[in-house]
C-alpha positions as CSV (number, residue, x, y, z in Angstrom):
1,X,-2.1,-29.2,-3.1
2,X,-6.0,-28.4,-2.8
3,X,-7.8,-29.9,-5.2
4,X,-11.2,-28.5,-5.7
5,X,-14.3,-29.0,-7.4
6,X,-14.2,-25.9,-9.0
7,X,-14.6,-28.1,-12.6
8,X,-10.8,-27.2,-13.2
9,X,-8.2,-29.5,-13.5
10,X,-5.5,-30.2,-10.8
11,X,-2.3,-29.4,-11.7
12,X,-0.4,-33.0,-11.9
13,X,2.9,-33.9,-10.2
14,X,5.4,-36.3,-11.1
15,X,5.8,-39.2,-8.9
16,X,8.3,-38.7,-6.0
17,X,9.8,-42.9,-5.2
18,X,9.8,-43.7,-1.6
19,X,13.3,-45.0,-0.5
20,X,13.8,-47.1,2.6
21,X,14.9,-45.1,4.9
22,X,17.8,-47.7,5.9
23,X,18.5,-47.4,2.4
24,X,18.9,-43.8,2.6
25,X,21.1,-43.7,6.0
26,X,23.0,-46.2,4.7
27,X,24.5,-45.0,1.7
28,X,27.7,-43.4,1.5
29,X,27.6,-39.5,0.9
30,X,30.2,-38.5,-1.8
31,X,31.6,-35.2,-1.2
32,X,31.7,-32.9,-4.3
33,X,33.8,-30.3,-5.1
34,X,31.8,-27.4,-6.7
35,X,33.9,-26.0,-9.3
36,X,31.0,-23.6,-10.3
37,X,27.7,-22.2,-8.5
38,X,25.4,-22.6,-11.4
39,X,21.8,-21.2,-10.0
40,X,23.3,-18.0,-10.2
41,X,23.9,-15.7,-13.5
42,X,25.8,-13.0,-14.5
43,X,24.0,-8.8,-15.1
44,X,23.4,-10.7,-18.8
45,X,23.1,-14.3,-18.5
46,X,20.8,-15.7,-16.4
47,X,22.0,-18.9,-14.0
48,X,21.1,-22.6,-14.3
49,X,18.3,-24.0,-12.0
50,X,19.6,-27.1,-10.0
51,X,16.1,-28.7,-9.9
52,X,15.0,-27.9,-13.4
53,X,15.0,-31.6,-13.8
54,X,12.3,-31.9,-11.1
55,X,9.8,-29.5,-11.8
56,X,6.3,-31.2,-9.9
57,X,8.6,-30.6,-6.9
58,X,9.5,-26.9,-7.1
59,X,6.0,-26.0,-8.4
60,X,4.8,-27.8,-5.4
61,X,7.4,-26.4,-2.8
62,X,6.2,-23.1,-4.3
63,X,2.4,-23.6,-3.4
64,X,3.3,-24.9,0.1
65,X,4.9,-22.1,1.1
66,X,2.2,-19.8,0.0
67,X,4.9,-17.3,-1.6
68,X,3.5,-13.8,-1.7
69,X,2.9,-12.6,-5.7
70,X,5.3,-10.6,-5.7
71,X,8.2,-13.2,-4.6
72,X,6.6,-15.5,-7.2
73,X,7.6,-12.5,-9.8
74,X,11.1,-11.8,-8.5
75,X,11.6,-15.6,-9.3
76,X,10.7,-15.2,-13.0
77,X,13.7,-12.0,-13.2
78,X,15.6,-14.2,-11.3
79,X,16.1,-17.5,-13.4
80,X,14.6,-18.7,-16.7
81,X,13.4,-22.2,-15.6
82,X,10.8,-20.0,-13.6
83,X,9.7,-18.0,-17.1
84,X,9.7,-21.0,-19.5
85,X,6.7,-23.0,-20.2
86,X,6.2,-26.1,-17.8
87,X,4.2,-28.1,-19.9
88,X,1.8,-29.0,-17.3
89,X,-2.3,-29.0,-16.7
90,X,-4.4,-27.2,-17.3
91,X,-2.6,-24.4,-19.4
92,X,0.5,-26.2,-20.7
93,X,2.1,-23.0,-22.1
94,X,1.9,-21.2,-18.0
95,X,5.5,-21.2,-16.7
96,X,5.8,-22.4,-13.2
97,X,5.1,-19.3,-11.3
98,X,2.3,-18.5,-12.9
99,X,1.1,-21.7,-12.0
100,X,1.5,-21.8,-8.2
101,X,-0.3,-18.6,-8.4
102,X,-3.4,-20.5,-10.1
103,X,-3.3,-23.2,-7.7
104,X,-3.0,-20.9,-4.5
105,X,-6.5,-18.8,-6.0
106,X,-8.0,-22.2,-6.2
107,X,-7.7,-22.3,-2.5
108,X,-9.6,-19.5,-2.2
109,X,-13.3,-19.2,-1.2
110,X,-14.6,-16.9,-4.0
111,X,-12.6,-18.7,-6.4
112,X,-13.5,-22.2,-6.3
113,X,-17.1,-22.0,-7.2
114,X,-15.8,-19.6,-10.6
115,X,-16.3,-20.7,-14.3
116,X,-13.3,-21.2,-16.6
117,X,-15.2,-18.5,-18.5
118,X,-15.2,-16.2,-15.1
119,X,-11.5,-17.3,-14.4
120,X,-10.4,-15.5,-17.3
121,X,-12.6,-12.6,-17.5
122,X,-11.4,-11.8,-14.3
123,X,-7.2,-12.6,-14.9
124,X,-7.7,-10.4,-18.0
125,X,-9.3,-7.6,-15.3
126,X,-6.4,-8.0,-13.0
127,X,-3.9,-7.4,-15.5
128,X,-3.2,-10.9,-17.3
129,X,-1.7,-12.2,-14.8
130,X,-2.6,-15.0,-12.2
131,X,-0.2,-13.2,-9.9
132,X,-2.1,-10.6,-10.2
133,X,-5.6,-12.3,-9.6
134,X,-3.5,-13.9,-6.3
135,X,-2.7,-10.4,-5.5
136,X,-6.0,-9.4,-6.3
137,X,-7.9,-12.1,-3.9
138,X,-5.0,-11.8,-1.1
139,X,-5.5,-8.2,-0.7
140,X,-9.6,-8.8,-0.5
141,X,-8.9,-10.8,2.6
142,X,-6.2,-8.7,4.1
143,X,-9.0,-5.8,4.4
144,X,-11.6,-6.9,6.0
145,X,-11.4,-10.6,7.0
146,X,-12.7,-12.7,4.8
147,X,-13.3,-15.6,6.2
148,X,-12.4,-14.9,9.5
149,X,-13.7,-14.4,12.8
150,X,-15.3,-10.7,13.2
151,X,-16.8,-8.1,15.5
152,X,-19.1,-5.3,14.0
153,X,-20.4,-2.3,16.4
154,X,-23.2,-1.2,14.9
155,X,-25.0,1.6,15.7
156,X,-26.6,0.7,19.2
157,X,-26.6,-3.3,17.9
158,X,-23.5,-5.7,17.1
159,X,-22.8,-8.3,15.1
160,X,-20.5,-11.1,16.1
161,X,-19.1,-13.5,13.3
162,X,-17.3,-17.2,14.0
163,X,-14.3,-18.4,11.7
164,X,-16.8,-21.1,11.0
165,X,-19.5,-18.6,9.6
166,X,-21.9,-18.9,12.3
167,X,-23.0,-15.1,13.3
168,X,-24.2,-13.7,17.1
169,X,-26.3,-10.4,17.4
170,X,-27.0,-8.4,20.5
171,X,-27.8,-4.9,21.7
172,X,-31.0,-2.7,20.1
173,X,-33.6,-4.5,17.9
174,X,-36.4,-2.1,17.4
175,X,-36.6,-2.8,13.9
176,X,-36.2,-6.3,14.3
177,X,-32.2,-6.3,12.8
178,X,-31.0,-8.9,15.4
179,X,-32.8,-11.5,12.9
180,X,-34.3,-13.3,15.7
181,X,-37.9,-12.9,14.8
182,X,-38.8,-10.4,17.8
183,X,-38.1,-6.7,18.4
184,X,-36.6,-6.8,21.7
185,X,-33.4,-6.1,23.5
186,X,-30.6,-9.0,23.2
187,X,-28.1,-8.0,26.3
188,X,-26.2,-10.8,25.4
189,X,-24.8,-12.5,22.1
190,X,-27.4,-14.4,20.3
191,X,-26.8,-17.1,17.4
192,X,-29.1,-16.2,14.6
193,X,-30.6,-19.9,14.3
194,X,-32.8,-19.0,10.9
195,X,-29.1,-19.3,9.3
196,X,-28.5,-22.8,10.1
197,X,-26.4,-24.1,7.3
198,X,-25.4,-20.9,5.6
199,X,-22.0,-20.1,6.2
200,X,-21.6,-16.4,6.8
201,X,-17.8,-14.5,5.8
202,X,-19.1,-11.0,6.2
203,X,-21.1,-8.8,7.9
204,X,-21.9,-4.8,8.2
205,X,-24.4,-2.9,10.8
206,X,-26.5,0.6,10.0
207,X,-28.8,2.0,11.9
208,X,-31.6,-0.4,12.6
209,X,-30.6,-2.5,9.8
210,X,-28.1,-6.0,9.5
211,X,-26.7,-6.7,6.1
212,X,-25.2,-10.5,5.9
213,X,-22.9,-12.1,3.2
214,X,-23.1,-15.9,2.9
215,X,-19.7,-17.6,0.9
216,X,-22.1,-18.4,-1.5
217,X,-22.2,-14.3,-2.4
218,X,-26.0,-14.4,-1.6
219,X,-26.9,-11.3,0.6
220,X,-29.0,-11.7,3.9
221,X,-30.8,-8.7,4.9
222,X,-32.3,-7.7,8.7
223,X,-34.4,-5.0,10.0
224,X,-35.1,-1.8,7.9
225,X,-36.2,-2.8,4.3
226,X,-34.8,0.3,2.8
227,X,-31.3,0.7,1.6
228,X,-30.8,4.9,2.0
229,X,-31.3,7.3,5.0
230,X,-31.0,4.9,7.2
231,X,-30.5,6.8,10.7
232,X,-34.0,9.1,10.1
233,X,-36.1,9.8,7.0
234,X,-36.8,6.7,4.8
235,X,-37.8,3.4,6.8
236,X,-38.9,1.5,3.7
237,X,-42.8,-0.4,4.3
238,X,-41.6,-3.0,6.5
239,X,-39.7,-4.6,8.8
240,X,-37.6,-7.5,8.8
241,X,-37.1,-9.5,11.7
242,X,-35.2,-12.9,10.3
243,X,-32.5,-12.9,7.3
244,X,-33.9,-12.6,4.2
245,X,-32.5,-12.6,0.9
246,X,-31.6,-9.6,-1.2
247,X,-33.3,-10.3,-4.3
248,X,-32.0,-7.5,-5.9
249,X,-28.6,-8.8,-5.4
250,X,-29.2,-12.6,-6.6
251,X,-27.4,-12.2,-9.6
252,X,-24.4,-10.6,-7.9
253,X,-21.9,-12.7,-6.3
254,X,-21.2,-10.3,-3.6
255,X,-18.2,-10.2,-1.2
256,X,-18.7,-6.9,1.0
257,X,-21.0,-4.9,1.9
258,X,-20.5,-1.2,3.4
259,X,-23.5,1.1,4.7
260,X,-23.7,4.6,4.9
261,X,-26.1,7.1,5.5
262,X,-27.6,7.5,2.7
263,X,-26.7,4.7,0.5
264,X,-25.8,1.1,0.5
265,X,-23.0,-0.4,-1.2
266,X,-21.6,-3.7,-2.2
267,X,-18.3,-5.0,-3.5
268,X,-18.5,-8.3,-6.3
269,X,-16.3,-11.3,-6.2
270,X,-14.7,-9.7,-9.8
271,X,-14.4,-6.4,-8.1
272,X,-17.1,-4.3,-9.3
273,X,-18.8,-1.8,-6.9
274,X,-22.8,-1.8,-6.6
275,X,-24.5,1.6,-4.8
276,X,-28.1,1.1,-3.8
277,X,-30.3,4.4,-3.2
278,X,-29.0,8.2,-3.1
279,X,-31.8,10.2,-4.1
280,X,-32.7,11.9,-7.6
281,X,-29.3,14.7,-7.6
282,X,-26.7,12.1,-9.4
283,X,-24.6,11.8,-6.0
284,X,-23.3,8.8,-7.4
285,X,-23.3,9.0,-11.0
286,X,-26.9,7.7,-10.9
287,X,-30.1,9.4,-10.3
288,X,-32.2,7.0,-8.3
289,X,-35.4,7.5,-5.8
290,X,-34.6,7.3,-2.0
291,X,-36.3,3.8,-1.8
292,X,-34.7,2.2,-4.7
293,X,-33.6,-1.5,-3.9
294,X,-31.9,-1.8,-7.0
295,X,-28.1,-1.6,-7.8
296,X,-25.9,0.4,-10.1
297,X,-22.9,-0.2,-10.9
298,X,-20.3,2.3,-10.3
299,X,-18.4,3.3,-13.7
300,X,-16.4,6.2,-14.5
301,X,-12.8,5.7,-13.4
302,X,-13.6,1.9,-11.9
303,X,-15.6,0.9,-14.4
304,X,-12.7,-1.8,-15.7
305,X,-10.8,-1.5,-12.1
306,X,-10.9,-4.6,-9.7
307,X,-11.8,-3.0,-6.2
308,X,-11.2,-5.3,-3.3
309,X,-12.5,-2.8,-0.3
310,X,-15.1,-0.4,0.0
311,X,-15.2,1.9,3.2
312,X,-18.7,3.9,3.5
313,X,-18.8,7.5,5.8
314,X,-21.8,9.2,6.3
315,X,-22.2,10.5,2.6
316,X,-19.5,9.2,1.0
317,X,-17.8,6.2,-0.5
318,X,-13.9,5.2,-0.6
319,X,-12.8,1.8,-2.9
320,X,-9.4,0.5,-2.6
321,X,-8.2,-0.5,-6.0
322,X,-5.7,-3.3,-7.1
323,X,-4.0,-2.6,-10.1
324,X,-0.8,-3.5,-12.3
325,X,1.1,-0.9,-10.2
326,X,0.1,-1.0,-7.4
327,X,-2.9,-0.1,-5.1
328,X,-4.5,2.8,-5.1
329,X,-7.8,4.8,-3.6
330,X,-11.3,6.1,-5.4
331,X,-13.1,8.7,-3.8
332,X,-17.0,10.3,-4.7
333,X,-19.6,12.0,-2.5
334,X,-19.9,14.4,-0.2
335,X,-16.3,16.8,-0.2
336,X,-17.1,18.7,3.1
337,X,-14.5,19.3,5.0
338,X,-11.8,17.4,2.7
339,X,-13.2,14.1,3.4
340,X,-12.7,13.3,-0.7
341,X,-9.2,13.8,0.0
342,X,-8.5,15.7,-3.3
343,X,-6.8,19.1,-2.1
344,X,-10.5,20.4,-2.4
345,X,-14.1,20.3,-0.5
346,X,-16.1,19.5,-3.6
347,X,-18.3,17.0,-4.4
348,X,-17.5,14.2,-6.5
349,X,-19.9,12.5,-8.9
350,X,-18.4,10.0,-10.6
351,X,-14.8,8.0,-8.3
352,X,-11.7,10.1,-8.7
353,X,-8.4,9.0,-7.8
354,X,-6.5,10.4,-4.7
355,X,-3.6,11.5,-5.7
356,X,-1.7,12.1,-2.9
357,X,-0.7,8.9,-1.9
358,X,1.7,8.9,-4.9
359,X,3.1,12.1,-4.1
360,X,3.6,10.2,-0.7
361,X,5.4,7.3,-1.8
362,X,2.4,4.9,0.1
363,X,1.0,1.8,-1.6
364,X,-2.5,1.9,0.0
365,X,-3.3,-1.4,2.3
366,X,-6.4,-0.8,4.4
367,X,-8.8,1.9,4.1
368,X,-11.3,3.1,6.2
369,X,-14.3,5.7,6.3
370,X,-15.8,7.2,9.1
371,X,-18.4,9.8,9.2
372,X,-16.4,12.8,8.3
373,X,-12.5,11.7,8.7
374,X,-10.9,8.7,6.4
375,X,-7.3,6.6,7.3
376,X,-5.3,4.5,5.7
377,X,-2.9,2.3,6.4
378,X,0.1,1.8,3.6
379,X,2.1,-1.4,2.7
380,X,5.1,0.4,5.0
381,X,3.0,0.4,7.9
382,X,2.7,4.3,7.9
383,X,-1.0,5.6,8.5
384,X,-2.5,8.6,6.4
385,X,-5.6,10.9,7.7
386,X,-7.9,13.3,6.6
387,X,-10.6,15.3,6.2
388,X,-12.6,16.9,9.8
389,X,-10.2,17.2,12.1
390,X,-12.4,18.2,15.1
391,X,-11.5,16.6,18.2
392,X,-8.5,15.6,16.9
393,X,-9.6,12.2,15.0
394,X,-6.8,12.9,12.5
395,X,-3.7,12.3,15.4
396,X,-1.9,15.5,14.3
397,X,-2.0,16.9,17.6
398,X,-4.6,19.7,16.5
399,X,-8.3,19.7,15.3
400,X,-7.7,21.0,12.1
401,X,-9.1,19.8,8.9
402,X,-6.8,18.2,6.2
403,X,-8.1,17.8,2.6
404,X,-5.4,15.2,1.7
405,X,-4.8,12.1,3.2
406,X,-1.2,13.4,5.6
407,X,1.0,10.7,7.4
408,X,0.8,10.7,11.2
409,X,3.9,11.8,12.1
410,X,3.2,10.6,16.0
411,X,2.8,6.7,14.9
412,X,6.3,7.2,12.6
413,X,7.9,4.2,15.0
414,X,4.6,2.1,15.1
415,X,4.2,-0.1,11.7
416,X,0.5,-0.4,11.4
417,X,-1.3,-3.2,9.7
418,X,-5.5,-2.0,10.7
419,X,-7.3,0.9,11.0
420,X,-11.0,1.7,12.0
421,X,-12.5,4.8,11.9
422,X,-16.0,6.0,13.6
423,X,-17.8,9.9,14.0
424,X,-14.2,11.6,14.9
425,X,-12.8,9.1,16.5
426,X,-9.7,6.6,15.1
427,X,-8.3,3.3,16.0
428,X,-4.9,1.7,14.6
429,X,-3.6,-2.0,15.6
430,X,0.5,-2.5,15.3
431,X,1.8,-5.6,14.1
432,X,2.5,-6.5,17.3
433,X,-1.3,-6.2,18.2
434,X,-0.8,-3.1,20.3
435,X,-3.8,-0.5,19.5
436,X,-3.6,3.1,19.6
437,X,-6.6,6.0,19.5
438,X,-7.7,9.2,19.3
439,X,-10.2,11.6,18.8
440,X,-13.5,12.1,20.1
441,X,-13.8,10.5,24.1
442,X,-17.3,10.5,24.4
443,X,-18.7,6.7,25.9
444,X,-15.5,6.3,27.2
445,X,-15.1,4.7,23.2
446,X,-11.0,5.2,23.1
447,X,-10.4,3.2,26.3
448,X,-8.2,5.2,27.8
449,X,-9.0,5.2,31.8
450,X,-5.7,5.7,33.8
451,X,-7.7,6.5,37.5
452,X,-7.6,3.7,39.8
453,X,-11.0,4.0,41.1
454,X,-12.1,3.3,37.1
455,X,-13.9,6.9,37.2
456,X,-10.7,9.0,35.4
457,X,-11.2,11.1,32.7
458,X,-12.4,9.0,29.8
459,X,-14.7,11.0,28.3
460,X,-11.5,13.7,27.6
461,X,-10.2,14.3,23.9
462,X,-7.2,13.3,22.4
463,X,-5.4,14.7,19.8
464,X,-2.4,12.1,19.0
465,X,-2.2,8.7,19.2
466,X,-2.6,7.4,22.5
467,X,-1.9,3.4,23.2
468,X,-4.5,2.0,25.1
469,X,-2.7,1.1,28.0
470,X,-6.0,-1.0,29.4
471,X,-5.8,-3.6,25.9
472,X,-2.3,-4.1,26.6
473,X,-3.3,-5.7,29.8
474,X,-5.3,-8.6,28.5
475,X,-1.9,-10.0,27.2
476,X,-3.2,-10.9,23.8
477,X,-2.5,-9.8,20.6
478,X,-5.4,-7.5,19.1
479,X,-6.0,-8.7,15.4
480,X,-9.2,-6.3,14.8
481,X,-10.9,-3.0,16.1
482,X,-14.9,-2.4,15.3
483,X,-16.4,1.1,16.3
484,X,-19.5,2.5,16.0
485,X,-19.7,4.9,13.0
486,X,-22.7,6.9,13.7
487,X,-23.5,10.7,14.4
488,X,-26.9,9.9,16.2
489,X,-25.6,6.8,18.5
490,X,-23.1,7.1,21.5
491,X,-20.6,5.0,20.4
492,X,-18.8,1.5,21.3
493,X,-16.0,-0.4,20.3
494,X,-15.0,-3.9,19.9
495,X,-11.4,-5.6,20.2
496,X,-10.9,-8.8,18.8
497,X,-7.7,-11.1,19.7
498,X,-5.4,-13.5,17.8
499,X,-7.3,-16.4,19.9
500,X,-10.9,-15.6,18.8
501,X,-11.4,-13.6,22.3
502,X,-13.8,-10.3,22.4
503,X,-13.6,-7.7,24.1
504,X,-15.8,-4.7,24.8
505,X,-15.8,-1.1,25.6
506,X,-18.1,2.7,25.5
507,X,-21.4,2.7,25.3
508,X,-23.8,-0.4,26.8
509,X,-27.3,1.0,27.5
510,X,-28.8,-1.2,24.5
511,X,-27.4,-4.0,25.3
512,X,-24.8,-3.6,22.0
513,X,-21.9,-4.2,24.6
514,X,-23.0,-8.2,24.6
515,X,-22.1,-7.6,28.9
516,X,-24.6,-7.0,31.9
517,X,-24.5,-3.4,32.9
518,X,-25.0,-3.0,36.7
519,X,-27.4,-0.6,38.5
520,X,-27.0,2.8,36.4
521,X,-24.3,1.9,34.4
522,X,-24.6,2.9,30.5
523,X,-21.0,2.7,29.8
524,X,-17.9,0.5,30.4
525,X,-14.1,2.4,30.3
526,X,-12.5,-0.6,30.5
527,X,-12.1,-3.5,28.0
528,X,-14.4,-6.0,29.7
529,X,-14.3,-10.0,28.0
530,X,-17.7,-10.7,25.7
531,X,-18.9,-14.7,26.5
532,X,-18.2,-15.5,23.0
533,X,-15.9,-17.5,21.0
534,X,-15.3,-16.4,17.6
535,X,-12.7,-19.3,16.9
């Protein structure tokens, strides 16, 4: 058991004796005859427990084995002991389920440092349920690695984060977003040493801008001071070379942070999603100047919805809700091309609710957002597209546009757990860590360079899922893929492995590529190892 200093208390056990093991050894085993199995019931009558009389050691089997929420509910329909009040701290009257649940969120980062008061407010968001606040905070991790290693390619800069929350930045710094008090070049991965002490879980790259989320929920911002057209246009009065906090933000405990073109936006530890700056024509439900640092909250349809992902395309936002029944997707922006993934290619104001994902049978997992496509990836493993199909980012073999998320029917014997999405190009990792891609070749981005010499056709399109044959050679199982989402910068990608390895692909001539690019190389086709160790 974890027991924290959240304020809480720790859920007591009873004393387990310690027998001698001679003792144990030694003692004749009587051999029973069962005459009847009583942990299991009849259609009407639920079965006896067989350690009902030991309780402290099935609630704390439960919490070892980290059981999913979902198991932890089956157990309730499966036998009363698991539904009947356990009489134990700190809610007497919780059954024992519900409190393994509790005692697995109080292992969790965002958890521990909650109020009582906060505890509740957000089990009463969730549902009612501490399963469903487990659900909740497990999903919030599965998305975008919380509190894990990770690899952002930003657009012509990365970001590189340890497990331990110690972050590396490379590639452009004209507007001083490295965070290493200087506006020049870093061609190789650089710790940030103004963030000594502050343990970073997240990070997210615009164009000439770093945004940085400390487990503490305090925001960290780099380069550009403004918060909305961040590729051209608005550049805010100054610029930032070193971390700085987001005052505007202090009062937020923030998790995530997702930038698009034209907006920022941020995801709180209850779930609530913040957009910063999108002009003065209610894009967002808000009218707000270009320039504004402050956030709103996005209502409407999530204003009493726990989000625990946001996904930002050039001018539009997606939210990946956890609810009662399941998970589900939010859309509002910009509907060019079916990029809202409504059946339509009109704008949203206020979040809407896709739809189709119902009609598909697909409990939502992972989403992501790139500048004119979005993917998912469902609970089954199947992966959804849509919106511009040109270049074939979508994978459905043509460069069509779909304005409803649509299952790839080429990945149908792949079971997909990630997804990453950039300008019309798309990246999916298996569960067995094999990654596939398509869409736009340019930078030699997908990785796909068959020629021997190293000089084959990378830059050409594809239109269906391609694996990428040169990731499968580094024998290691890819946990994460990070490409640049940008329509002004040639893109890159990242590949991050099981074992905290890096690797690194497309477009190098900033630097952003964390390699040495030789004579009048801008680009690398294949996957070439980063000198950094995100363990």
């Amino acid at each position: 058991m974890d027991a924290t200093a959240s304020g809480t208390p720790t859920i007591q056990y009873h004393n387990i004796p310690d027998h001698p093991i001679t003792t144990i050894v030694a003692t004749p085993v009587p051999t029973y005859e069962r005459q009847q199995r009583h942990c299991f019931g009849t259609s009407s009558t639920p079965g006896e427990f067989p350690l009902a009389a030991n309780p402290s050691i099935v609630l704390h089997v439960l919490t070892a084995c980290n059981l999913d929420p979902q198991d932890l509910a089956k157990l309730e329909g499966t036998c009363s002991f698991f539904r009947q009040p356990a009489n134990f701290a700190p809610d007497f009257d919780l059954c024992i389920s519900e409190l393994a649940a509790l005692d697995m969120c109080q292992k969790r980062a965002i958890f521990k440092p909650m109020t009582t008061e906060q505890r509740q407010e957000l089990k009463q968001k969730c549902g009612g349920s501490w399963k469903l606040v487990l659900r909740f905070l497990l999903a919030g991790e599965a998305c975008f690695r919380r509190e894990k290693s990770q690899a952002i390619a930003g657009p012509g800069h990365s970001i590189a984060v340890t497990s331990k929350g110690t972050v590396y930045s490379f590639g452009s710094n004209s507007s001083g977003q490295l965070g290493h008090g200087t506006t020049e070049e870093e061609w190789r991965p650089k710790p940030i040493r103004s963030l000594q002490g502050i343990r970073i879980i997240h990070a997210a790259a615009g164009a000439g801008r770093t945004m940085l989320i400390s487990d503490a929920g305090k925001v960290y911002h780099i380069g550009k001071d403004s918060f909305g057209e961040t590729e051209y246009g608005v550049q805010g009065s100054k610029l930032v070379s070193t971390p700085q906090l987001v005052e505007s933000l202090k009062d937020i405990f923030v998790v995530q942070a997702a930038i698009g073109n034209f907006f920022t936006a941020v995801l709180s530890r209850e779930g609530r999603v913040y957009t910063i700056s999108w002009g003065s024509d209610d894009k967002l439900g808000h009218q707000t100047e270009p320039n504004d640092v402050e956030p709103h909250p996005l209502l409407g349809a999530l204003e009493h919805v726990p989000v625990v992902q946001i996904a930002a395309g050039y001018c539009y936002l997606l939210a990946l809700a956890c609810q009662p029944n399941g998970m589900s997707v939010y859309s509002v922006g910009c509907g060019l091309g079916g990029k809202l993934g409504h059946g339509s290619r009109t704008d949203e104001k206020q979040p809407r609710l896709i739809e189709q994902f119902q009609l598909l049978n697909l409990q939502p997992k992972v989403v992501a957002a790139g500048a004119w496509h979005a993917a998912v990836v469902g609970q089954d493993g199947r992966v959804c597209t849509w919106g511009w199909g040109r270049y074939g980012c979508l994978g459905h073999g043509n460069e069509e546009c779909e304005s409803a998320p649509k299952v790839v029917e080429a990945l149908s014997n792949v079971k997909a757990v990630h997804v990453a999405t950039g300008d019309y190009t798309t990246f999916v990792v298996s569960e067995e860590g094999d990654v596939y891609s398509f869409g736009c070749g340019e930078s030699a981005s997908l990785g796909h360079n068959s020629a021997a010499d190293g000089q084959g056709n990378r830059h050409a399109n594809v239109l269906a899922p391609e694996l990428v044959s040169s990731l499968k050679q580094v024998n290691e199982r890819v946990v994460q893929i990070s490409l640049t989402n940008s329509i002004y910068w040639n893109a890159h990608t990242f590949a991050l492995t099981e074992s905290g390895k890096l690797y690194a692909f497309g477009a190098g001539d900033k630097g952003q590529l964390g390699i040495e690019l030789v004579a009048n190389q801008t680009e690398r086709g294949n996957p070439e190892l980063v000198d950094i160790d995100l363990r």
